[in-house]
GUSERO-741912 format. One line per 10 residues: their letters; for each residue x, y, z of N, C-alpha, C. Coordinates in Angstrom, 1 decimal, decimal comma. Atoms other than C-alpha are relative to their C-alpha. Last residue first. Layout:
N
a	X:Y:Z:X:Y:Z:X:Y:Z ~ ... $
// end
This chain:
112
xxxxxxxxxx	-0,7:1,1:-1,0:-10,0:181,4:43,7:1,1:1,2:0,8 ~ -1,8:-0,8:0,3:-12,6:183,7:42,4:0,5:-1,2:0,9 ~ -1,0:0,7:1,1:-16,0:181,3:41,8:1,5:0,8:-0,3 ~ 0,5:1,3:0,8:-18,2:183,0:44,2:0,6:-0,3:-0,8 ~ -1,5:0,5:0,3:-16,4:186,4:45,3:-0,3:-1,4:-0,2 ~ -1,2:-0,4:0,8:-19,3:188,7:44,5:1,5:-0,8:-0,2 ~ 0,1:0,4:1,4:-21,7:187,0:46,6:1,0:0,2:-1,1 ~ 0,9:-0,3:0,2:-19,6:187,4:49,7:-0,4:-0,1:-1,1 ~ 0,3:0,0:1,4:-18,0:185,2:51,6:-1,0:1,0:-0,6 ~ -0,7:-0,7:0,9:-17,4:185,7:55,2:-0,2:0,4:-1,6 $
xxxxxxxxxx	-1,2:0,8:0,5:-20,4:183,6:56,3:0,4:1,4:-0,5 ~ -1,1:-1,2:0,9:-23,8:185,4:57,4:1,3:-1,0:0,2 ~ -1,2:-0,5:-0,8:-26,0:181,9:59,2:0,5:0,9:-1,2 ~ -0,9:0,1:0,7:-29,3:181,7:57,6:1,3:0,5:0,9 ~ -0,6:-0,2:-0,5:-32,6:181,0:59,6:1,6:0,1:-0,6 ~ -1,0:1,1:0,6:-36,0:180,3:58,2:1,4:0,9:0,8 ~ -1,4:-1,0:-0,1:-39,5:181,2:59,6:1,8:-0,7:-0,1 ~ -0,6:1,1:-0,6:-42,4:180,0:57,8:1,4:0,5:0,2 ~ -1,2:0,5:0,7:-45,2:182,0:56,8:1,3:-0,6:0,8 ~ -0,8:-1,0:0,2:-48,0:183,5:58,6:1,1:0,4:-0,3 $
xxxxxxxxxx	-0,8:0,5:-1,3:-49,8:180,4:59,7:0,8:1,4:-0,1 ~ 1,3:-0,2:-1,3:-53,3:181,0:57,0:1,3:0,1:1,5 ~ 1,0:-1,1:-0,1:-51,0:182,3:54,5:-0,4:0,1:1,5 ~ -1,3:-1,0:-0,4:-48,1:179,7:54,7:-0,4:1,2:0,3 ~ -0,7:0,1:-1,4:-50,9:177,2:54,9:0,8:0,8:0,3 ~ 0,9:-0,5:-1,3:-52,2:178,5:51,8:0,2:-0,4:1,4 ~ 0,1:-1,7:0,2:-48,7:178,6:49,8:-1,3:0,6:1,3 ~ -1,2:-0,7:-0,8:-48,0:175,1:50,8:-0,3:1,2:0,3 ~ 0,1:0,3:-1,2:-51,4:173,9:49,1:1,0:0,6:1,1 ~ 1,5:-1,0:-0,6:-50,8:175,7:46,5:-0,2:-0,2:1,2 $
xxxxxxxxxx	-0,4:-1,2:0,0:-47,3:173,9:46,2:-1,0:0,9:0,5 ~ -0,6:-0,5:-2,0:-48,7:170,7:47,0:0,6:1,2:0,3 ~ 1,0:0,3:-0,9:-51,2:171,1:43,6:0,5:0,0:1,5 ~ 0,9:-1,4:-0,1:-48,4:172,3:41,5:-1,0:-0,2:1,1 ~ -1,2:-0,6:-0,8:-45,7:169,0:42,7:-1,3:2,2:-0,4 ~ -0,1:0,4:-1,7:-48,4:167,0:42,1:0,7:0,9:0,5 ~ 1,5:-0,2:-0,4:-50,0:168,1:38,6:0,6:-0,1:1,6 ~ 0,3:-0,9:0,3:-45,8:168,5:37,2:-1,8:0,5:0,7 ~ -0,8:-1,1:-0,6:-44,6:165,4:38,6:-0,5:1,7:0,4 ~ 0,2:-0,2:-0,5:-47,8:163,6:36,8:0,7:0,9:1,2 $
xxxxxxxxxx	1,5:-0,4:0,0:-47,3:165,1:33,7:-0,1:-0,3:1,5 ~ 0,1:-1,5:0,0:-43,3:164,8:34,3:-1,5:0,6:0,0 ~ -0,9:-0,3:-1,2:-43,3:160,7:35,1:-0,4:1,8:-0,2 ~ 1,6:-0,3:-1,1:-46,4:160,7:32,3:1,1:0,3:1,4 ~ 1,2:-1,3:0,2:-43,2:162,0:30,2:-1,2:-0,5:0,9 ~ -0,9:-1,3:-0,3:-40,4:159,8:31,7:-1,1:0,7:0,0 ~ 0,4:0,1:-1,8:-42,9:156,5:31,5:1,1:1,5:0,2 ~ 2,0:0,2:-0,4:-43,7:156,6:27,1:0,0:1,1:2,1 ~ 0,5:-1,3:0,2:-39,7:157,6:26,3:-1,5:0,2:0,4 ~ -0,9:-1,2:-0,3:-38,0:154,8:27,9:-0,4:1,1:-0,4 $
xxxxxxxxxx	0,3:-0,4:-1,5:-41,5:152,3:28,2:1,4:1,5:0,0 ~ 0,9:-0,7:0,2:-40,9:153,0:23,9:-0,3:0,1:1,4 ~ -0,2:-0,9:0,3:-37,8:150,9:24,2:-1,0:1,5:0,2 ~ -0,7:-1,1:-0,9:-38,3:148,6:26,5:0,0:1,3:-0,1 ~ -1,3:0,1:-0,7:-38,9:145,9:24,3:0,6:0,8:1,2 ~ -0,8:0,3:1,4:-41,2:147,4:21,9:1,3:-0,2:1,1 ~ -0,4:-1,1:-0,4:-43,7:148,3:24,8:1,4:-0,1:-0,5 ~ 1,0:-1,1:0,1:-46,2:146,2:23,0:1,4:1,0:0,3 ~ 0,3:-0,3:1,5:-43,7:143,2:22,6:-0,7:0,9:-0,1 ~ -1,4:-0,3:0,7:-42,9:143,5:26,5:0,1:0,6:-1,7 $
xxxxxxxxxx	-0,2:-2,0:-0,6:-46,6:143,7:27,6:1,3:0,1:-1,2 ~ 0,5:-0,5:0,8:-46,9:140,1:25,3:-0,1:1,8:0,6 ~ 1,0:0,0:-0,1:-43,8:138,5:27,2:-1,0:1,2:-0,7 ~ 0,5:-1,8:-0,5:-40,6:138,5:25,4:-1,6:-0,2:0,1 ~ 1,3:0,5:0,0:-39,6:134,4:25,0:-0,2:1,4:0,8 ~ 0,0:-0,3:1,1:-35,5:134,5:23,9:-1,9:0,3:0,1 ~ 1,1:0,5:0,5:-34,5:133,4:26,9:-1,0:0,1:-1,3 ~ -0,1:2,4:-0,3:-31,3:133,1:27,2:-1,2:0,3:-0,9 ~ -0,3:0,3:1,2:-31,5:137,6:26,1:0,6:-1,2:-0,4 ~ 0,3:0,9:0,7:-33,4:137,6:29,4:0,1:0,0:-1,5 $
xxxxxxxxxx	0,3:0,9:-0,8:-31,3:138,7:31,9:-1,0:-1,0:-1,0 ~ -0,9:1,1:-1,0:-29,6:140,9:30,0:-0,3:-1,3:0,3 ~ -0,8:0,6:1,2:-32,3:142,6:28,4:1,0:-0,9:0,4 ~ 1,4:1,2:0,4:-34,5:142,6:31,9:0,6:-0,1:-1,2 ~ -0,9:1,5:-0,8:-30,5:144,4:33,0:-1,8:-0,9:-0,4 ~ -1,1:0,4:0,0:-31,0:147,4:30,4:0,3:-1,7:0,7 ~ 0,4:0,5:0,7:-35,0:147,8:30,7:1,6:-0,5:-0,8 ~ 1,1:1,2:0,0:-34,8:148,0:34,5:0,2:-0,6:-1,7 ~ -0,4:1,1:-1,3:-31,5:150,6:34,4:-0,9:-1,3:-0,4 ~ -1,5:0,6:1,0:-33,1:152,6:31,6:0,8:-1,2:0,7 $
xxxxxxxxxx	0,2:0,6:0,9:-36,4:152,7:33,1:1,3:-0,2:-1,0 ~ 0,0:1,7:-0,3:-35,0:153,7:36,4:-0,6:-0,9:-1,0 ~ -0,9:0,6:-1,2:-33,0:156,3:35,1:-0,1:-1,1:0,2 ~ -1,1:-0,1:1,4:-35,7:158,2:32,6:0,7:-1,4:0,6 ~ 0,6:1,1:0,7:-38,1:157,7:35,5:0,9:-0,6:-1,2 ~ 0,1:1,3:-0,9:-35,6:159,6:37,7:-0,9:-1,1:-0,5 ~ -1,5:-0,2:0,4:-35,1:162,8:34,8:0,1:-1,7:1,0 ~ -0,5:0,3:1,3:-38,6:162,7:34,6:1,0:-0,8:-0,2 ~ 0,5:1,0:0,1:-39,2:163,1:38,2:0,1:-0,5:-1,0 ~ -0,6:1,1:-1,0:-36,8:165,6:38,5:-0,9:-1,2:-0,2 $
xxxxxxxxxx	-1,0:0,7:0,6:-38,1:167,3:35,3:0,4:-1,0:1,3 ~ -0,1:0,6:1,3:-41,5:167,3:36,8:1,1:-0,4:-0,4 ~ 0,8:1,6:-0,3:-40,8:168,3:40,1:0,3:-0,8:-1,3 ~ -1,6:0,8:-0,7:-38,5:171,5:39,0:-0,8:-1,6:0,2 ~ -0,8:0,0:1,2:-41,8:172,5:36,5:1,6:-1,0:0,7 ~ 0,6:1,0:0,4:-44,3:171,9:39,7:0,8:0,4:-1,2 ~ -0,2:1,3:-0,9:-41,6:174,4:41,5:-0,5:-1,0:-0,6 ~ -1,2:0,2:-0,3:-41,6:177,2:39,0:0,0:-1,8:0,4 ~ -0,4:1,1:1,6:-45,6:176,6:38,1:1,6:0,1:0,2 ~ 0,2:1,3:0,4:-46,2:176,8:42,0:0,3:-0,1:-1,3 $
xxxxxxxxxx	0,7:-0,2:1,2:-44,1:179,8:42,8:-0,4:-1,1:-0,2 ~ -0,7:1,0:1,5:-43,3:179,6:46,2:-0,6:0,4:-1,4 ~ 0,5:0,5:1,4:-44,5:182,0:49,1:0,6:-0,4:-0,9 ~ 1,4:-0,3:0,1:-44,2:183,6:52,6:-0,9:-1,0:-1,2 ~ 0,4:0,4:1,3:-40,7:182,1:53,6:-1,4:0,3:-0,2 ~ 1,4:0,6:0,2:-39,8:184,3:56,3:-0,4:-0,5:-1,2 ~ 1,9:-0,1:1,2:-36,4:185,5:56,9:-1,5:-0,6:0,2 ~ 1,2:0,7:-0,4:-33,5:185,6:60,0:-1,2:0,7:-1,2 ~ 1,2:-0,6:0,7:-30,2:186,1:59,2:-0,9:-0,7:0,3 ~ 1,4:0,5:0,5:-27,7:185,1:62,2:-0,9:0,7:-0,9 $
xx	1,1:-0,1:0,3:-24,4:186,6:62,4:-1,0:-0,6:-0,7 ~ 0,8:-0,2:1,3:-21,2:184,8:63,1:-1,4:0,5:0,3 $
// end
C-alpha cells in the first residue's frame, strides 16, 4: 500500500469552535438529563427540594440554562485553541500527517 503524505497548515477556528460548542452542548444536554433524572428518583421520598433546586425549577430549566453556557463557553475555547493551533502551525511549519491509499475509492462509498 501507498503512503500519502500532507501537512496540516490550518483549521478554521469558527468551524471548529462551532464543532466544540455543539459537542459540548450536546454532553451538557446528557449529563444534565441523566443528573436531573436519577436526583428525581432519588429524591421523590423526600419530598424536601433544596432552595438551588426550586430556583432551577427542579432541573428543568438547569436542562436548557447549562447546554447553552456549555456551547458559549465550548464555542470561546474551542476558537481561542484553534488560533492558537493555527500560530504554532505557522511558527513550526505545519504538522505532518500520513494517510495510507486503500483500494476504495471515493466514488464507491456506499455501493455495496
Amino acid at each position: 500500500m501507498s503512503k500519502l503524505k500532507l501537512k496540516l497548515k490550518r483549521i478554521d477556528p469558527v468551524k471548529y469552535a462551532l464543532i466544540t460548542g455543539i459537542l459540548m452542548a450536546l454532553m451538557g444536554f446528557i449529563v444534565i438529563g441523566i443528573t436531573t433524572l436519577f436526583s428525581t428518583l432519588i429524591g421523590a421520598g423526600s419530598g424536601d427540594m433544596g432552595a438551588f433546586a426550586t430556583i432551577m425549577g427542579g432541573g428543568l430549566l438547569a436542562l436548557i440554562f447549562i447546554p447553552v453556557l456549555y456551547f458559549i463557553f465550548g464555542f470561546i475555547f474551542g476558537l481561542i485553541g484553534t488560533m492558537l493551533l493555527n500560530f504554532v502551525l505557522k511558527k513550526i511549519g505545519g504538522l505532518p500527517i500520513d494517510f495510507e491509499k486503500t483500494g476504495t475509492d471515493i466514488s464507491m462509498i456506499g455501493e455495496e
